[in-house]
N, C-alpha and C positions, 0 to 999 in steps of 0.2 A: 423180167424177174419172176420167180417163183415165191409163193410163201406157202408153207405147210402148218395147219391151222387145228391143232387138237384138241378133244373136248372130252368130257365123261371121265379122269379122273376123280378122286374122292377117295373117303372112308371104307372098309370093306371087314365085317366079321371073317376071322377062318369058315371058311365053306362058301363064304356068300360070290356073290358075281357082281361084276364091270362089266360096262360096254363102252371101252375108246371108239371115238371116231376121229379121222384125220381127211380135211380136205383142203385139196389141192388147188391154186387160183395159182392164175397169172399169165405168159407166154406160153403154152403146152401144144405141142404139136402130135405130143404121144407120152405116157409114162410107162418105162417096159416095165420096170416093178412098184413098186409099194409094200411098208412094211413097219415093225417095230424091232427096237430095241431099247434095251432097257439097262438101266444103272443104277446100284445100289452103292450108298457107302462103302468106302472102302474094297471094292469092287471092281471089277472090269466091266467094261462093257458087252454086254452078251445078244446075241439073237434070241428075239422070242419066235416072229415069225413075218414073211414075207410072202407075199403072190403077185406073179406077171400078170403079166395082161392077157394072157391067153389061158390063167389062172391054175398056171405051177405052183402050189404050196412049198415051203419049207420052214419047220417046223426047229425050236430048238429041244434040245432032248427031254429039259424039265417040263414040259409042256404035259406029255403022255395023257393025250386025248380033252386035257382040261380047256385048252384055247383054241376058239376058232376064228382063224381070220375070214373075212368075204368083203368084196371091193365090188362096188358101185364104177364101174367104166368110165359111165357116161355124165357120172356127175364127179370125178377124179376125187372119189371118197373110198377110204378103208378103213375099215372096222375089225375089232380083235371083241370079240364075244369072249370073257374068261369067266368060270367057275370054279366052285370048289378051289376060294384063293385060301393062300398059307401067309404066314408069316414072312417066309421067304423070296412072297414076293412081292414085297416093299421096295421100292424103286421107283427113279422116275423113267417113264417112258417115252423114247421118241420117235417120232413120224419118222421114215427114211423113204426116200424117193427118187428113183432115177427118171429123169425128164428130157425128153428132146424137147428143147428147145429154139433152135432153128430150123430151117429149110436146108437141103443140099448138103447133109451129112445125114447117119444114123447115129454118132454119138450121142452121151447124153451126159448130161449135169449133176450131179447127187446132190439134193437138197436134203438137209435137216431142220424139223421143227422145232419149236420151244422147250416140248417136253411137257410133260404133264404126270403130276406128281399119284402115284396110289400107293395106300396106306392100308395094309390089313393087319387090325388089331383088334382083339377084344376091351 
C-alpha cells in the first residue's frame, strides 16, 4: 500500500506564502507524477499543479506564476511553494499520485491524500 502524507497547511494573510509538502511511503517501485489539487466549498475540484518524474510541470490557470511546484525523487516528496495567496484560495488541498506499484507491468495506482486544509484570511 501507498499512503500520501501532507503538511504545511495553515493560516495565510492575502499576499503572504505556504509551503505544502506531500511524502510518499510505502510499495513504490516508480511514481510517474505527483501533484495537487484543490477544493473549495461549494466547488469543484480543480488542478493546482503537477510534475512527473522526469519533471513536466502543469500548472492550473489561476496559478500565473504565483505557485511553484518542485519534487524531491529520491525521497518521493512534492512541494508546492505558493505566494502572494488571495482569498480565493481557500481550499483544501490534496496530494495526488500516480505509483507503480508492482513489478512486470507499467501501470500505476492513483493514490490520494488526506488533504490539508489553507486558509487566507486577514
Amino acid at each position: 500500500q501507498v499512503q500520501l502524507v501532507e503538511s504545511g497547511g495553515g493560516l495565510a494573510q492575502p499576499g503572504g506564502s505556504l509551503r505544502l509538502s506531500c511524502a510518499a511511503s510505502g510499495t513504490i517501485f516508480g511514481i510517474y507524477y505527483m501533484g495537487w489539487y484543490r477544493r473549495a466549498p461549494g466547488k469543484e475540484r480543480e488542478l493546482v499543479a503537477t510534475r512527473t518524474r522526469d519533471n513536466t510541470t502543469n500548472y492550473g490557470d489561476f496559478v500565473k506564476g504565483r505557485f511553484i511546484i518542485s519534487r524531491d525523487n529520491a525521497r518521493n516528496t512534492v512541494y508546492l511553494q505558493m505566494s502572494s495567496l488571495r482569498p480565493e484560495d481557500t481550499a483544501v488541498y490534496y496530494c495526488n499520485a500516480a505509483v507503480r506499484t508492482r513489478l512486470g507491468t507499467w501501470a500505476a495506482d492513483v493514490y490520494w491524500g488526506q488533504g490539508t486544509q489553507v486558509t487566507v484570511s486577514s
